[in-house]
N, C-alpha and C positions, 0 to 999 in steps of 0.2 A: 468373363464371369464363369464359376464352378457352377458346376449342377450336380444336386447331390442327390442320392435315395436313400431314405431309412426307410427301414424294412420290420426295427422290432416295434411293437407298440402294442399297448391294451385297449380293447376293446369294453366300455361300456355301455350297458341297459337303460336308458333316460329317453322314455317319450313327452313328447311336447316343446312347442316355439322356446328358444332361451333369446331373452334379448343379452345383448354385446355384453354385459357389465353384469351378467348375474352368472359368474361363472368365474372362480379364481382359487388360489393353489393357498393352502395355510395351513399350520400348526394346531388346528383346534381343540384338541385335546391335549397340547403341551408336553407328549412324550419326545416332542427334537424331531419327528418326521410328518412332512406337510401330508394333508390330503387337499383331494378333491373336492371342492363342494359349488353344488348346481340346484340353481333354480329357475320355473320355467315362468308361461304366460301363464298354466292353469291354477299353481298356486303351490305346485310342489316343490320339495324341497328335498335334496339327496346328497349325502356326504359318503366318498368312495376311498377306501384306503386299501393300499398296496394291490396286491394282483387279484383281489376280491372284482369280479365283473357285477355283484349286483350290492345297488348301495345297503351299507350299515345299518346307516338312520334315517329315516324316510320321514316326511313332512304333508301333510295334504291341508285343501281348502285353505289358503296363508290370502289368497288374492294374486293377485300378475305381482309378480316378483321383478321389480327393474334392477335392482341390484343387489351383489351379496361382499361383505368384507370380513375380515381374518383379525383383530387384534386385540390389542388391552382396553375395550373401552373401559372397561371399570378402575383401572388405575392400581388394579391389585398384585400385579404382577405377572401376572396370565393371561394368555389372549382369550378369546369369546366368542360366538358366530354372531353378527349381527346381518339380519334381512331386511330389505326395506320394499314395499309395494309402490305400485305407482298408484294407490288411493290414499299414502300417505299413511300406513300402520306400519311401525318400527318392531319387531323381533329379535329379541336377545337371546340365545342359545348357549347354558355354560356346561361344559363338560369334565368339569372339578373333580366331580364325583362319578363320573362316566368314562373307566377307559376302553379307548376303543380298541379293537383286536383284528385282525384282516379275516379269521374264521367268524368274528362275533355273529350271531343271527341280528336279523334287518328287524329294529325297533322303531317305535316313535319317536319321534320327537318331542319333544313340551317347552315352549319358552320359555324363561324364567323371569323375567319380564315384557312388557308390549306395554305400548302407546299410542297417540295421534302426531305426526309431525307433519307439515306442510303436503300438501300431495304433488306429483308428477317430479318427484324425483329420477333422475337418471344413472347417476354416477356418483361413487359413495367410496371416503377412504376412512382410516382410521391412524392418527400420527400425532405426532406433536407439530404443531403448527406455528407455535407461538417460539417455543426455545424454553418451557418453565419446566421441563421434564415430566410434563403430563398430557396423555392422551388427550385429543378432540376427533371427534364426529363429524367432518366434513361430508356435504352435499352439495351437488350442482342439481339443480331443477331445469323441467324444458321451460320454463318460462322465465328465462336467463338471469336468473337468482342464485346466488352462493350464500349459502350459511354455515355457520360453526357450532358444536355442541358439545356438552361435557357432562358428565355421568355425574351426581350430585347426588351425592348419600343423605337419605332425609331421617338415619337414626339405626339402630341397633340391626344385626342380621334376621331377619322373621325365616324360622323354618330352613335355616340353612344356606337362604336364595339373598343375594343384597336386596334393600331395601329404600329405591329413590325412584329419580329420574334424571331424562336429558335437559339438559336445562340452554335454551338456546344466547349462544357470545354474541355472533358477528351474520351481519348480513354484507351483502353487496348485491347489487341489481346494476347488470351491463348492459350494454345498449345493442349487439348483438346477442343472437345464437351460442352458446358454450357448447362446443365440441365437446372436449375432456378437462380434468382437471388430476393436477399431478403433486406431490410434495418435491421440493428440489431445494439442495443446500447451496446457499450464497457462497461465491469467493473470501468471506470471512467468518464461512463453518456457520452463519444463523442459516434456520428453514426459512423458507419460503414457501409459499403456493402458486401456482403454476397454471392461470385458465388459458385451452385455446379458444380463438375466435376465428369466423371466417378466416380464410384467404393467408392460414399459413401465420398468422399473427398472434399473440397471446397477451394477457394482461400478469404481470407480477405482484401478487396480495401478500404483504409483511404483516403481523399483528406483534405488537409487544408484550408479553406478557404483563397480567396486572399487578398493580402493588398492589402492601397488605390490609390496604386501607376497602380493597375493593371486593368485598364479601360478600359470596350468591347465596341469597336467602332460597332455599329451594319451593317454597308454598309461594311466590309472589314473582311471577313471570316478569311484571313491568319492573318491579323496582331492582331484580335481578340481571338486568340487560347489561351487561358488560362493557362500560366506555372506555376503552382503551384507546391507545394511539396507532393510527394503521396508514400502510401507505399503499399504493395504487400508482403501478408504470405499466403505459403499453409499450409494447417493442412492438415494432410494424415490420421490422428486418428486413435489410435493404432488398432482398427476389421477392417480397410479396408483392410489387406492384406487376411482376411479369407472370401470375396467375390468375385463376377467375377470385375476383376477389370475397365472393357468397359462397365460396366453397368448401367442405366441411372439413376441421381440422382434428385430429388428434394428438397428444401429447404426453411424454414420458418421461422423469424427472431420474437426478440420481443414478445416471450410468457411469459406472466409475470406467476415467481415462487411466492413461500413464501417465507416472508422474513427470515426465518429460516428454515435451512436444515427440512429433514426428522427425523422422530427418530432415525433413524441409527445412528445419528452422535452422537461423544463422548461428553461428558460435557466439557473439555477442549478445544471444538470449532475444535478438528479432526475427518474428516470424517472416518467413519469404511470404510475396504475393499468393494473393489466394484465387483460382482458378474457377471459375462456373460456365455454364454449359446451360441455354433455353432447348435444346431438342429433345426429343421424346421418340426414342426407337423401340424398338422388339425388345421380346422376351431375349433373344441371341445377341443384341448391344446395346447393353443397360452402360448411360450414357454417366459419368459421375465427376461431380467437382470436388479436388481437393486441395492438398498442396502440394505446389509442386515438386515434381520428383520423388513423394513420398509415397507415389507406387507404382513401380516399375512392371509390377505381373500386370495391367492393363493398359495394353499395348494400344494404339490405331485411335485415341480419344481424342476427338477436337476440342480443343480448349480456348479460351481465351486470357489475358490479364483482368484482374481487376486491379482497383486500390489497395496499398499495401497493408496490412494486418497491422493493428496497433502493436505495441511491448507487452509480451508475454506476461502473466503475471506467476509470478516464482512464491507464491503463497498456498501451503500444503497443511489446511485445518486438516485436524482429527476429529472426528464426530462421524455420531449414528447416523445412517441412515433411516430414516423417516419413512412410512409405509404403512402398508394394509398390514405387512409382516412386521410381529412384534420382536421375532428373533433374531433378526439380523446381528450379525457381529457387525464390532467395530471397525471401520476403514479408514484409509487414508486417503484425499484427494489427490487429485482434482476431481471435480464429476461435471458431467453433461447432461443438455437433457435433449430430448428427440423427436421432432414433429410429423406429422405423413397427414397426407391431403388426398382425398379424395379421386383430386385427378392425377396419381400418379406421383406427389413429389413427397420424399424422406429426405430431411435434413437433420445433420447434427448440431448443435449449437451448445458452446460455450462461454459464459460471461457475456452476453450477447453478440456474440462473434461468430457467424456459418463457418462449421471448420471441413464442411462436405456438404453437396446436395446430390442429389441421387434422383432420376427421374426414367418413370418404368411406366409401362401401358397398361395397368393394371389398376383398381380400385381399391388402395390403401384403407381400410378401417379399422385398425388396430396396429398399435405399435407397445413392442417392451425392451424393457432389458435384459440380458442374461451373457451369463459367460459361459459360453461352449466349448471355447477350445481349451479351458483353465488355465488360464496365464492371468488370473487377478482382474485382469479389464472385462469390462461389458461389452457386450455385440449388441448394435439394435437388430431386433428381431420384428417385420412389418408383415403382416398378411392380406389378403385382399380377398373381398368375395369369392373370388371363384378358385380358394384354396392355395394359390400360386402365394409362397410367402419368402421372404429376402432374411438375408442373415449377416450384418455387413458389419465390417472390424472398422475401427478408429482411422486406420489408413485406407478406408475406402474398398478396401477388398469384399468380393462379396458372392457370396451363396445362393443359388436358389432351389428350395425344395418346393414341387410340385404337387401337393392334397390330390387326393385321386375324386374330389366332388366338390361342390362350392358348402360353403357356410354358414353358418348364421351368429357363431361368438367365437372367440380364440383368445385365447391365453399362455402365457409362457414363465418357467418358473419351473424353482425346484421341486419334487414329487417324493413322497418317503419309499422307497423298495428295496426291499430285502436288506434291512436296515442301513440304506443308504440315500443320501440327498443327492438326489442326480437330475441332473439339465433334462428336462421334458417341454415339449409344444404339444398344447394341448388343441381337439379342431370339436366343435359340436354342428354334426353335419344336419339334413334337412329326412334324412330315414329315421331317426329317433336312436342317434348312436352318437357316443363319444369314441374320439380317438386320442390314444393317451400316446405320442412315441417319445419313448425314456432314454434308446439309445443315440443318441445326436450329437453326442463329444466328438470334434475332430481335433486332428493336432494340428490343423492353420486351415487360414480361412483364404489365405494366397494362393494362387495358381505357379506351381512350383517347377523348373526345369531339372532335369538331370544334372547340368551346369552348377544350380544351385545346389541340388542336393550332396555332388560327390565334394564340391567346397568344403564342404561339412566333414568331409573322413578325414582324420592323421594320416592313413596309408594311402591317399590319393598323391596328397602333396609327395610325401616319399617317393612313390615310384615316380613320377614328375619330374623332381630332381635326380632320380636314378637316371632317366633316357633323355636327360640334359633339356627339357623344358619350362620355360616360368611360367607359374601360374597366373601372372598377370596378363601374359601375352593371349587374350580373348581369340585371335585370330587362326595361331596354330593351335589350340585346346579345342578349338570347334572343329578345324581340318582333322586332330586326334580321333576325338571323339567319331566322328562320321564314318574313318577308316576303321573302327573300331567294330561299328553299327553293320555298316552295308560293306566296307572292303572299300578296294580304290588305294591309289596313292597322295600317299604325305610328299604337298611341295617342299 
């Protein structure tokens, strides 16, 4: 495993508790560069753009803020701030008419809407859920409740500001505790939603969009409940039962893969055996299953066989990705999504296939996606209480950066600076400071030899073939190289 140090990062001003989920990176004013926006347990609320250390727009007396999201709730084409308390008051924040500027002075806030929605919310997205190309309102509650919402215009704009409310689709009540909940598109380009459950497990929530027969009266909540047709799969996936099974999960949807396996896989388009690993080592040997021989830079791993991996599937939808972010450009599949447990385990999973498990001494409570080293694919990126966070590529390669204090929320995701979207982890420590570090682009996330690297020059191989050497003969190129290094003689 690398160990890495970033070193540049911004420091921001924010006192008070943030719980995990009131803290994430968006476009809110719709100029094309994200900011920061935080809120805590006392009720404030702060949005920080570019190298400005004291926020914007500042918020107070809102109530404990469980969660905050970035998108279109309105369907207008614009994303929105929405806030939600854990007493259950909804806050809308549009910034239409409000652009912001990284010198601007620190104003209020004013919502442009609020509400009552159910209380003890946790975890709050904003996406299309259904596949009808309109936003919904999702929440997960601690009282292991999922609902859906949608912004329902009840008549002309009043004063400039819209003019409705949320009007609630879909419920679900599970029979555990809900970790997180994620959007994640199907192997045939539909969304999904994505709850975790104890023990490393998650349940998959499909909604159909309605037909047009099925019209929300916005003045009458009962006759407005949205029947549609839904479906409901858990996956238990085959390692949950070699975990604590009450143990808390996280979950992260939409990590875009390659659009071809790893080298593992056969030329016939079958995956090789897939490899896992029960022990739990150090920070120094972070223990990982993947496929085989599709990483040679982690040397010394004990592995084992499992059952062989089903037929790949060779299906490459085009569709949006789905999120808190309403900007997202368009991609292309395949995508994954990314679990981490409490006690230590990060797995990647496809089509409901472990295509990697990872297992670390640490206490995983956050997991994302991002692509760091810009090659198009996602990295999961997992952090743990006491700031120690992993950075780990599709073949299992992996990163560790080490937070210089533990935590209390983290985030990962692009930042707008200096007119540029660039890869940032974000850390909100327990002294009343954010850490914002912007520079975290590597060019691989593999542990690299010299061997490897000179491969790569035209004038290796030349001179190679000058002093009458093949390049394939590993043997005398390492005897080379060492005479090279230290001296000594070429047998």
């Amino acid at each position: 495993m690398r160990v890495a140090s970033f070193v540049n990062f911004l420091e921001f001003e924010f006192e008070g508790n943030i719980n995990k989920n009131a803290i994430c990176l968006g476009d809110v004013d719709n100029d094309g560069q994200n900011e920061l926006v935080v809120g805590n347990e006392n009720g404030a609320l702060a949005v920080f753009k570019g190298e400005n250390q004291r926020p914007i727009r500042y918020s107070t007396d809102l109530g404990m803020i469980s969660a905050v999201a970035v998108g279109d709730v309105f369907n207008s084409g614009s994303n929105a701030l929405v806030v939600v308390t854990g007493c259950g008051y909804c806050y809308i924040y549009d910034f239409e008419e409000d652009q912001l500027g990284e010198s601007s002075e620190k104003k209020t806030l004013q919502p442009i809407h609020a509400q009552r929605i159910p209380s003890n919310v946790k975890v709050m997205l904003i996406g299309d859920v259904n596949g009808d190309g309109f936003s919904e309102m999702v929440v997960a509650l601690t009282d292991r409740v999922v609902r859906t919402y949608r912004w329902v215009s009840c008549g002309d704009v009043v004063g400039g500001k819209p003019y409705g409310k949320l009007i609630g689709l879909n419920k679900w009540e599970l029979g555990d505790q809900i970790g997180g909940i994620t959007f994640n598109l199907c192997k045939d380009g539909t969304p999904s939603l994505l709850v975790a459950q104890p023990g490393g497990t998650y349940f998959t929530l499909k909604v159909q969009p309605a037909g047009q027969d099925n019209e929300l009266d916005p003045f009458d909540e009962q006759s407005s409940e949205l029947l549609t047709k839904m479906s409901l799969d858990y996956e238990p996936l085959a390692s949950a039962r070699l975990r604590n099974p009450n143990i808390h999960t996280e979950v992260c949807g939409n990590i875009k893969l390659s659009k071809s396996r790893p080298s593992s896989c056969s030329s016939d388009g079958d995956a090789s055996e897939m490899i896992k690993t029960d022990s739990v080592h150090s920070d120094n040997e972070c223990v990982a299953a993947s496929y085989a021989l599709s990483c040679p830079s982690l040397s010394g791993i004990e592995t084992e066989e499992n059952e062989p991996r089903a037929e790949k599937n060779n299906t490459k939808p085009i569709c949006s990705r789905t999120g808190s972010d309403a900007n997202e450009n368009t991609l292309e599949g395949p995508f994954g999504y990314a679990l981490a447990t409490l006690d230590g385990t990060l797995m990647l999973v496809s089509d409901g296939k472990i295509q990697w498990n990872l297992q670390v001494d640490h206490q995983l409570f956050a997991v994302c996606g991002l692509d760091v080293t810009g090659d198009g694919r996602d990295e999961v990126v997992a952090c743990a209480w006491d700031g120690n966070t992993y950075i780990v590529c599709e073949s299992t390669d992996c990163v560790r950066f080490t937070f210089h204090e533990p935590v209390n929320a983290f985030t990962a995701g692009l930042y707008g600076l200096r007119g540029q979207q660039v890869p940032s982890l974000v850390y909100a420590s327990f002294n009343n400071r954010i850490y914002l570090y912007h520079d975290i682009t590597m060019s691989h996330t593999s542990t690299k030899t010299l061997t490897d690297v000179l491969r790569k020059e035209p004038e290796y191989h030349r001179l190679l073939k000058k002093m009458g050497f093949c390049s394939s003969d590993t043997d005398k190129l390492d005897e080379l190289h060492k005479f090279l290094l230290y001296g000594g003689v070429i047998k």
